[in-house]
DRENTI-103908 format. One record per residue: residue in three letters; x, y, z of N, C-alpha, C in turn. Coordinates in nm, 2 decimals, always signed. Layout:
// residues N
+------+--------+--------+--------+--------+--------+--------+--------+--------+--------+
! type !    n.x !    n.y !    n.z !   ca.x !   ca.y !   ca.z !    c.x !    c.y !    c.z !
+------+--------+--------+--------+--------+--------+--------+--------+--------+--------+
!  ALA !      X !      Y !      Z !      X !      Y !      Z !      X !      Y !      Z !
...
+------+--------+--------+--------+--------+--------+--------+--------+--------+--------+
// end
This chain:
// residues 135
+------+--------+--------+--------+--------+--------+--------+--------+--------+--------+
! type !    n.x !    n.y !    n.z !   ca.x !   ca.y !   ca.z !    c.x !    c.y !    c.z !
+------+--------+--------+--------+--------+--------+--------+--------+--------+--------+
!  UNK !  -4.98 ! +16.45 ! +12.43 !  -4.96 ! +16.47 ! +12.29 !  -5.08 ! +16.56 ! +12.24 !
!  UNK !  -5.05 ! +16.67 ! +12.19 !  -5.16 ! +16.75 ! +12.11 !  -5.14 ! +16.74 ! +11.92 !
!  UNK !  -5.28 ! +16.71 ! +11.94 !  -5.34 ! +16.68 ! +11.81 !  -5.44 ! +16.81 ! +11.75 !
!  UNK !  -5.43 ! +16.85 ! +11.63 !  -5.55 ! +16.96 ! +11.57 !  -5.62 ! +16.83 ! +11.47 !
!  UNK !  -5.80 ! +16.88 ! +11.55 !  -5.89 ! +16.85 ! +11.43 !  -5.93 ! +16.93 ! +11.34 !
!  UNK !  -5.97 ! +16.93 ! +11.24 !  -5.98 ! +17.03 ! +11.15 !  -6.13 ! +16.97 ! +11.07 !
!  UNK !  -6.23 ! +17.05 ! +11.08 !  -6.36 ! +17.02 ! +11.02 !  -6.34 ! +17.15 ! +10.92 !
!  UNK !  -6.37 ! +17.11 ! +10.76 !  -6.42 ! +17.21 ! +10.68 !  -6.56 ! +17.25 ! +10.64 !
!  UNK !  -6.62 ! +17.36 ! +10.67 !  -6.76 ! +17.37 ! +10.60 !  -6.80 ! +17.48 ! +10.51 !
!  UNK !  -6.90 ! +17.50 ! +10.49 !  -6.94 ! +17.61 ! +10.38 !  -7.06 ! +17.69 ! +10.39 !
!  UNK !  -7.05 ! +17.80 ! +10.32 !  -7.19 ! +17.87 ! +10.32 !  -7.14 ! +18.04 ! +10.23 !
!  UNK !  -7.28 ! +18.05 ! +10.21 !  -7.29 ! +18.13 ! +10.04 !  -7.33 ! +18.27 ! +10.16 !
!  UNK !  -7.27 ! +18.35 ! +10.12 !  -7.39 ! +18.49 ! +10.19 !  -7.33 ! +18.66 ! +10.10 !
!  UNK !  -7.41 ! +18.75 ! +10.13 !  -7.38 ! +18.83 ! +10.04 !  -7.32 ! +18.98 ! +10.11 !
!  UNK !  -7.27 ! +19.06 ! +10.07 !  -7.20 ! +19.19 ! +10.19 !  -7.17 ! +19.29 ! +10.07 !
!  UNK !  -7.17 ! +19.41 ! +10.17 !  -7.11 ! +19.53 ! +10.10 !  -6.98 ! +19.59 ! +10.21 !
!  UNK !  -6.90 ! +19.59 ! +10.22 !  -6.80 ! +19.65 ! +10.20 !  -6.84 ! +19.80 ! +10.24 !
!  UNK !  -6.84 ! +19.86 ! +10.39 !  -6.91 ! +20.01 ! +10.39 !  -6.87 ! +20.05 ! +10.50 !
!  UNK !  -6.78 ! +20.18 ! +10.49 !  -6.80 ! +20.25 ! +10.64 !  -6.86 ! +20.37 ! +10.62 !
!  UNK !  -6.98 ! +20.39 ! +10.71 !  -7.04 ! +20.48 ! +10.74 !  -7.01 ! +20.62 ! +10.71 !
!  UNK !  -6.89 ! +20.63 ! +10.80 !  -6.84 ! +20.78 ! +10.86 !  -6.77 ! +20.80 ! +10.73 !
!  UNK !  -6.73 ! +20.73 ! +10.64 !  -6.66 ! +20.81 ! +10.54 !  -6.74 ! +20.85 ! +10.42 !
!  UNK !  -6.66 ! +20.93 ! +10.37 !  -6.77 ! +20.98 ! +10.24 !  -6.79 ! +20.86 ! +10.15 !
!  UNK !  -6.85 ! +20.90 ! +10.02 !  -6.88 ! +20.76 !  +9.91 !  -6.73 ! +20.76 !  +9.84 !
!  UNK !  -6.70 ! +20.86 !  +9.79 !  -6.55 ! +20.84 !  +9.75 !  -6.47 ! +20.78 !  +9.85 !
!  UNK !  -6.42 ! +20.79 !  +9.95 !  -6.33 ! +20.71 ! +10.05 !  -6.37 ! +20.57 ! +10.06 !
!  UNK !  -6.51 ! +20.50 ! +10.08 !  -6.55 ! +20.43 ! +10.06 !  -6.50 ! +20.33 !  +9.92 !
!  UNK !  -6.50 ! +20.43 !  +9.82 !  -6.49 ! +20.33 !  +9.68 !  -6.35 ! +20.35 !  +9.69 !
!  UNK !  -6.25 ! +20.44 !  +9.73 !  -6.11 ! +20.43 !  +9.73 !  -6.06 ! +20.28 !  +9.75 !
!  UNK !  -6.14 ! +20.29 !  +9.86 !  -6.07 ! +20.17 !  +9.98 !  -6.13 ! +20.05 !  +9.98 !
!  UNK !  -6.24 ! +20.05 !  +9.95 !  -6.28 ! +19.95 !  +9.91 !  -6.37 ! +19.88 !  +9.76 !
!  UNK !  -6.35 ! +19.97 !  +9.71 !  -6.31 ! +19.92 !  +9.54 !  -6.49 ! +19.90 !  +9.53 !
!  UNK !  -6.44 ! +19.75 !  +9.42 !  -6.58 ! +19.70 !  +9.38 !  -6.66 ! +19.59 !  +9.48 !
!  UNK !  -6.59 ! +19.61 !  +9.55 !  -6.64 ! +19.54 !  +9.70 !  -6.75 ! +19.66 !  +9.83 !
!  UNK !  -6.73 ! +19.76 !  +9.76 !  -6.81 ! +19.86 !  +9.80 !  -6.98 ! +19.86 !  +9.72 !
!  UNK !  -6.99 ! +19.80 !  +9.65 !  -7.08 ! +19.80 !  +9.55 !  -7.27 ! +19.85 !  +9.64 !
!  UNK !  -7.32 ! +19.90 !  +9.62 !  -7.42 ! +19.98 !  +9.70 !  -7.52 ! +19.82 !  +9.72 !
!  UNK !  -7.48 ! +19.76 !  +9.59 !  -7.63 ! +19.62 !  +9.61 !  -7.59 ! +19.52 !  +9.62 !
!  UNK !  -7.45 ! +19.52 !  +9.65 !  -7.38 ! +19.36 !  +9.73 !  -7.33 ! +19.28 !  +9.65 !
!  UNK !  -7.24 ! +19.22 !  +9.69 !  -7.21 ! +19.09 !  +9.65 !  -7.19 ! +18.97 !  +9.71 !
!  UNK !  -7.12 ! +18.85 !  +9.59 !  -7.17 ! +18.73 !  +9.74 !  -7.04 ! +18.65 !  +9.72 !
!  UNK !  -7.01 ! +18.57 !  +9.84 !  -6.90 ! +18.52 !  +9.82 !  -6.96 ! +18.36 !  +9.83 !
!  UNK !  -6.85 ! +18.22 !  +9.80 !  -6.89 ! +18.08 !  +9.85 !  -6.78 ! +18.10 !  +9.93 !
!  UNK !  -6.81 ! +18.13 ! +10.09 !  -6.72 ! +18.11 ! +10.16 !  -6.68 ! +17.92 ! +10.20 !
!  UNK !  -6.55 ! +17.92 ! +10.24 !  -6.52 ! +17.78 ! +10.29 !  -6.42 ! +17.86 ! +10.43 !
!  UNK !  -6.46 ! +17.75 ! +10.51 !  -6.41 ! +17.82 ! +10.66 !  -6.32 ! +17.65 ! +10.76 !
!  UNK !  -6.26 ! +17.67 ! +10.83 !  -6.20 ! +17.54 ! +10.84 !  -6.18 ! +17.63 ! +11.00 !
!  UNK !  -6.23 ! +17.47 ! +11.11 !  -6.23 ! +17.53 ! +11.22 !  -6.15 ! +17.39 ! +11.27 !
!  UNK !  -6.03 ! +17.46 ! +11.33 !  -5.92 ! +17.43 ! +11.41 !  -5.92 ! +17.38 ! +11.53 !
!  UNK !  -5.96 ! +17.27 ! +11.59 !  -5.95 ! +17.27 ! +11.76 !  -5.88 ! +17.19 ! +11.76 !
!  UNK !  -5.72 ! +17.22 ! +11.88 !  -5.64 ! +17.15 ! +11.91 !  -5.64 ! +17.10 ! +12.08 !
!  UNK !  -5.61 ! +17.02 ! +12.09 !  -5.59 ! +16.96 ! +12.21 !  -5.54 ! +16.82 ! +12.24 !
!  UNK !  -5.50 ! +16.77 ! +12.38 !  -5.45 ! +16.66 ! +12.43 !  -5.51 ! +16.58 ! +12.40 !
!  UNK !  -5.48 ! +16.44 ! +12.34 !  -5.59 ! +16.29 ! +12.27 !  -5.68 ! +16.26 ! +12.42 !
!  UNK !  -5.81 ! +16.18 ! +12.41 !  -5.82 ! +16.13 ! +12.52 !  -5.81 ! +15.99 ! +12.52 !
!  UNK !  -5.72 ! +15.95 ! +12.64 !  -5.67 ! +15.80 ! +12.64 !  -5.76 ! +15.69 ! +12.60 !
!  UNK !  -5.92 ! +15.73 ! +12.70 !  -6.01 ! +15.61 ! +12.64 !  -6.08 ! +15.61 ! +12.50 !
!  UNK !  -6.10 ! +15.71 ! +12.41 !  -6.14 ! +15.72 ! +12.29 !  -6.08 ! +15.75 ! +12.19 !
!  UNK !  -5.95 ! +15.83 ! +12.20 !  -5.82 ! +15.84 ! +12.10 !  -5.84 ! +15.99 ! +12.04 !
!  UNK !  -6.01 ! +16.01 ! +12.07 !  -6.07 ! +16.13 ! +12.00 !  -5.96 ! +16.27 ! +12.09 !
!  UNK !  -5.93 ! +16.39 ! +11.99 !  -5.97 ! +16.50 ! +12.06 !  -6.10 ! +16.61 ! +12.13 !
!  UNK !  -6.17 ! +16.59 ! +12.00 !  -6.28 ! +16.59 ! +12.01 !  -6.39 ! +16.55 ! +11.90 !
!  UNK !  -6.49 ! +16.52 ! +11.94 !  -6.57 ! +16.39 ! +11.86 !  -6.60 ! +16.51 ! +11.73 !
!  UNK !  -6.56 ! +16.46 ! +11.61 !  -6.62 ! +16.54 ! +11.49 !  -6.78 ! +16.54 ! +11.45 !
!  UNK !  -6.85 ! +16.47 ! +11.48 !  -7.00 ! +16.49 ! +11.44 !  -7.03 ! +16.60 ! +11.57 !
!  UNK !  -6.99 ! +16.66 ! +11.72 !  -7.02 ! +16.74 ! +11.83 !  -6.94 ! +16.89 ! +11.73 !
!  UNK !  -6.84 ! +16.88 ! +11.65 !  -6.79 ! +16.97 ! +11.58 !  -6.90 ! +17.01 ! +11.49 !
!  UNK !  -6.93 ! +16.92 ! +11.39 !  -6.96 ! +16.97 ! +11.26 !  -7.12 ! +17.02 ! +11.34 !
!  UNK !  -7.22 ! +16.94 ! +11.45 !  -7.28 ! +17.00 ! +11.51 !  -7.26 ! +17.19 ! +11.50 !
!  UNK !  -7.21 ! +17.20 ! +11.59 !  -7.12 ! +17.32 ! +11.62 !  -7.15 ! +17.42 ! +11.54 !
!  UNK !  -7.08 ! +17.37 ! +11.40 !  -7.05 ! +17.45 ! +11.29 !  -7.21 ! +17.48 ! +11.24 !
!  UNK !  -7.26 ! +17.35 ! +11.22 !  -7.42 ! +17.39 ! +11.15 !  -7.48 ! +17.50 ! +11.22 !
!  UNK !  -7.46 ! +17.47 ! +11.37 !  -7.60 ! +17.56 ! +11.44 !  -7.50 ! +17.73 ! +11.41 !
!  UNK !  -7.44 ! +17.75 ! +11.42 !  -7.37 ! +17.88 ! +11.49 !  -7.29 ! +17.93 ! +11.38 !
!  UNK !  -7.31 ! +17.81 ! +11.26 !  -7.23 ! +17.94 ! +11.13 !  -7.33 ! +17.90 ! +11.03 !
!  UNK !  -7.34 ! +17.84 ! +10.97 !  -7.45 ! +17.75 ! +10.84 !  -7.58 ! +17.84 ! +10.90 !
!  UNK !  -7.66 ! +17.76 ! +11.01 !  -7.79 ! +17.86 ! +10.99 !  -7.81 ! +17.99 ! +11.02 !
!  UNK !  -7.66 ! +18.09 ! +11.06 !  -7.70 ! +18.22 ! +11.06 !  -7.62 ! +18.29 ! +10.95 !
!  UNK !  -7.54 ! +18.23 ! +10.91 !  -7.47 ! +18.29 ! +10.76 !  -7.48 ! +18.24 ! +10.66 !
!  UNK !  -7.57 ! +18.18 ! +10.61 !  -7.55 ! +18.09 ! +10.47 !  -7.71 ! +18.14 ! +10.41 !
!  UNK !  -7.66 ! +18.17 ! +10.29 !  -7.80 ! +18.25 ! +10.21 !  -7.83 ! +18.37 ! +10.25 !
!  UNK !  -7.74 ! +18.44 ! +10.33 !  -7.79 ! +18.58 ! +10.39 !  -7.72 ! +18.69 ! +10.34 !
!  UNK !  -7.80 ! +18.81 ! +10.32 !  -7.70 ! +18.91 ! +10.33 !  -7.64 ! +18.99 ! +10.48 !
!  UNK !  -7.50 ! +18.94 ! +10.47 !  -7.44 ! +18.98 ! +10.61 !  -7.50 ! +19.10 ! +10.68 !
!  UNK !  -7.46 ! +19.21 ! +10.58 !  -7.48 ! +19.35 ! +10.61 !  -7.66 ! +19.38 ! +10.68 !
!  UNK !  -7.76 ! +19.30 ! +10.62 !  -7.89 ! +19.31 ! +10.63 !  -7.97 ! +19.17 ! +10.71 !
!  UNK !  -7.89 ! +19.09 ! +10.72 !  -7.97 ! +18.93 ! +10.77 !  -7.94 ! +18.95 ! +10.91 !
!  UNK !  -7.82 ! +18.99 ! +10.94 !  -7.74 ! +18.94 ! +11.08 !  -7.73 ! +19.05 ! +11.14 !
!  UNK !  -7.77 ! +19.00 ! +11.27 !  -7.76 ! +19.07 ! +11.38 !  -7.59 ! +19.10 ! +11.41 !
!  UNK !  -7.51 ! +19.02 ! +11.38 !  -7.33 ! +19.06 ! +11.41 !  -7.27 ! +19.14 ! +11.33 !
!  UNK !  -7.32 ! +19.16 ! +11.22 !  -7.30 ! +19.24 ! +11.12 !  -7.38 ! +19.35 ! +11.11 !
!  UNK !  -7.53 ! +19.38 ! +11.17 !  -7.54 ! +19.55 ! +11.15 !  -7.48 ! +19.65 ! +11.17 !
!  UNK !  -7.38 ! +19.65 ! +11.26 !  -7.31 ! +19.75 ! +11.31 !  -7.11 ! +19.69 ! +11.25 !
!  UNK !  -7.10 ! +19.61 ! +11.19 !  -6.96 ! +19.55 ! +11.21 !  -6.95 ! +19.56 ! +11.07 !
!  UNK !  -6.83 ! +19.62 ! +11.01 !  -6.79 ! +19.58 ! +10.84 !  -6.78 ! +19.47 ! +10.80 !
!  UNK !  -6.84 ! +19.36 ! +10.74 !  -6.82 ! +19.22 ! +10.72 !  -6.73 ! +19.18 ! +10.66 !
!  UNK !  -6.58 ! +19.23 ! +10.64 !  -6.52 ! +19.21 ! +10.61 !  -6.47 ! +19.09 ! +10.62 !
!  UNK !  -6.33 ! +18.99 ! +10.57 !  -6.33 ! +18.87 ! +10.62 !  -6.24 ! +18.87 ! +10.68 !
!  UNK !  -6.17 ! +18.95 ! +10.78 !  -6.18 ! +18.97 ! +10.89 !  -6.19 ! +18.99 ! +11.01 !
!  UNK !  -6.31 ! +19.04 ! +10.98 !  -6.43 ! +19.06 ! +11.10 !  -6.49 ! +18.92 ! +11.07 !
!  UNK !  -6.52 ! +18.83 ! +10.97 !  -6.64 ! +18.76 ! +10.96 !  -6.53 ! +18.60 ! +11.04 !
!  UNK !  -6.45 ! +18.63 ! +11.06 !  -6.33 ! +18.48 ! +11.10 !  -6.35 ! +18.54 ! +11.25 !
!  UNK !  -6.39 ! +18.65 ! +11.31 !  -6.34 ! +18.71 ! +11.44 !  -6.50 ! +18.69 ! +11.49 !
!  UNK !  -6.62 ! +18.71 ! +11.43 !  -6.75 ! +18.66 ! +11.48 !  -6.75 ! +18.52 ! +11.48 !
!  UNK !  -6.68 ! +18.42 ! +11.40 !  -6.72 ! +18.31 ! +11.37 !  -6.65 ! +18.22 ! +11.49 !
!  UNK !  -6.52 ! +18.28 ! +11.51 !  -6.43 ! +18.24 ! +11.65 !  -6.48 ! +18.25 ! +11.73 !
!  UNK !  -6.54 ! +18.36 ! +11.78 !  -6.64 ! +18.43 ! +11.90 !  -6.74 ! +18.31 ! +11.96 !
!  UNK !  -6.84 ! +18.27 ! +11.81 !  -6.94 ! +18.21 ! +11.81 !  -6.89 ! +18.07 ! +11.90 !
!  UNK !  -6.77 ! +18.03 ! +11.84 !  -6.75 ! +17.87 ! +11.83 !  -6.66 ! +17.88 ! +11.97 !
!  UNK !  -6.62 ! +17.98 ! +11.99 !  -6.57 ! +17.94 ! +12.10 !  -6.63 ! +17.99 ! +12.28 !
!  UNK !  -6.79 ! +18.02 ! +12.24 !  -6.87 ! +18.02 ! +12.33 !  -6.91 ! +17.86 ! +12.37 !
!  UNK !  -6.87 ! +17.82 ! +12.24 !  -6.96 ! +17.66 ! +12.26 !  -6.82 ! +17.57 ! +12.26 !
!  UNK !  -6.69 ! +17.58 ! +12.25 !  -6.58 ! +17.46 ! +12.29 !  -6.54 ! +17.51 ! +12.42 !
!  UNK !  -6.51 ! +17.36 ! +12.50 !  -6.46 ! +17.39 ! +12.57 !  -6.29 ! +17.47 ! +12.62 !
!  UNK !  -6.29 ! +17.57 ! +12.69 !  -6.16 ! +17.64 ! +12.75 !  -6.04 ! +17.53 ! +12.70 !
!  UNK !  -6.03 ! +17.38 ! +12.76 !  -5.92 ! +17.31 ! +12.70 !  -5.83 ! +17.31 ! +12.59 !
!  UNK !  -5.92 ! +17.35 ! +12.50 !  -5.89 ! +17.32 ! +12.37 !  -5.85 ! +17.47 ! +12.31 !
!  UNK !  -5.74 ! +17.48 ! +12.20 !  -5.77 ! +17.59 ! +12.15 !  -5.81 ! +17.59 ! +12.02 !
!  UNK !  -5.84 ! +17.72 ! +11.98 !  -5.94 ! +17.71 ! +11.88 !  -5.87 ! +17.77 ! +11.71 !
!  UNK !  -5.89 ! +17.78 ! +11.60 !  -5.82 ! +17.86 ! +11.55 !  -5.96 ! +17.85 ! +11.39 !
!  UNK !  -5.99 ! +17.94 ! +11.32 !  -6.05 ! +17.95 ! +11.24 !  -5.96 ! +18.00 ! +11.10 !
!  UNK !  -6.02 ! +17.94 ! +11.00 !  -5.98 ! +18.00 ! +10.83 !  -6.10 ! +17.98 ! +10.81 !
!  UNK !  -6.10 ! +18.14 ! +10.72 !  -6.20 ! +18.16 ! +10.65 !  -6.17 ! +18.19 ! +10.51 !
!  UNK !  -6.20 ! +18.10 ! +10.40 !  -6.15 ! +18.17 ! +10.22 !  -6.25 ! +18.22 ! +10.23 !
!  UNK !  -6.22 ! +18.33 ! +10.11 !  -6.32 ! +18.41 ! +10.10 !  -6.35 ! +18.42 !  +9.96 !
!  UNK !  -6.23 ! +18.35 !  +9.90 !  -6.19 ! +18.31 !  +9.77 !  -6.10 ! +18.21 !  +9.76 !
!  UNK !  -6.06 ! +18.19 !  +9.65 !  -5.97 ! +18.06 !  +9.64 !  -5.81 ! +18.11 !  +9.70 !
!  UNK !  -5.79 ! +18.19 !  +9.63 !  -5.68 ! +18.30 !  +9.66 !  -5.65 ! +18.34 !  +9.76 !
!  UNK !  -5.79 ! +18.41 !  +9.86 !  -5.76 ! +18.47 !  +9.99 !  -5.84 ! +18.49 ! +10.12 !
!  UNK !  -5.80 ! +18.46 ! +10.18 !  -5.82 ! +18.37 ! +10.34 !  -5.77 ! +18.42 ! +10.44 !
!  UNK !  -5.80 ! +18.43 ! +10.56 !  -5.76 ! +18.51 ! +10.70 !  -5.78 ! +18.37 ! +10.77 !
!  UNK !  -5.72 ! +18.43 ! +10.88 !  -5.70 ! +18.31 ! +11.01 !  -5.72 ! +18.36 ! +11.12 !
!  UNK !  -5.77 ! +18.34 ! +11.21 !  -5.79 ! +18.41 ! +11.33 !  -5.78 ! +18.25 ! +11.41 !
!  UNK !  -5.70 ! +18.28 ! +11.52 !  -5.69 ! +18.18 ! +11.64 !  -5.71 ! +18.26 ! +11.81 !
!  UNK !  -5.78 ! +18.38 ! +11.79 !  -5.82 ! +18.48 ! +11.96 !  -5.73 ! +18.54 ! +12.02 !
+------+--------+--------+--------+--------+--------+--------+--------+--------+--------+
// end
């Protein structure tokens, strides 16, 4: 029988919205007031998805305090209070979009779960709008 646990957590950080190779007009076409030269910030909420078979002797899928673990080291202390574009090493070169930012966060978490399990992330970015990435 497969079960999904689902841990929600949080973290504040700030981005601009920027491709290089295009002029500043293209830039603000396309990406609006999210282009903004000195950033903005979002309260992201992000919900990480691991599903898998129960195990018989604990009932657990997987233990939620080894999750929320997880989440602290590898999303909270490297994206929370930061500016993406300028803090983070996964973001110098990456548009922090929030779908790039669900596709680094996948990446991260699923260096650290085990292959058994699969994995699937949401990331709001707002109350309104949210991506999913499952790899």
């Amino acid at each position: 029988m497969k079960v999904s646990v689902i841990r929600k957590a949080h973290f504040n950080a700030a981005h601009r919205l920027h491709n290089p190779a295009w002029s500043e007009e293209k830039n603000q076409e396309i990406f609006g007031i999210c282009n903004n030269p000195h950033y903005h910030g979002h309260n992201y909420n992000i919900e990480v998805i691991v599903t898998g078979e129960l195990d018989p002797d604990s009932g657990y899928v997987i233990d939620t305090k080894i999750l929320k673990d997880l989440i602290r080291s590898e999303v909270e202390n490297k994206f929370d209070h930061k500016n993406l574009n300028l803090d983070t090493e996964e973001f110098k070169n990456l548009n922090p979009t929030a779908e790039n930012i669900a596709v680094v966060i996948w990446n991260k978490m699923r260096a650290k779960i085990d292959e058994q399990y699969t994995l699937g992330i949401r990331l709001f970015e707002t109350e309104r709008n949210y991506v999913e990435y499952n790899g």
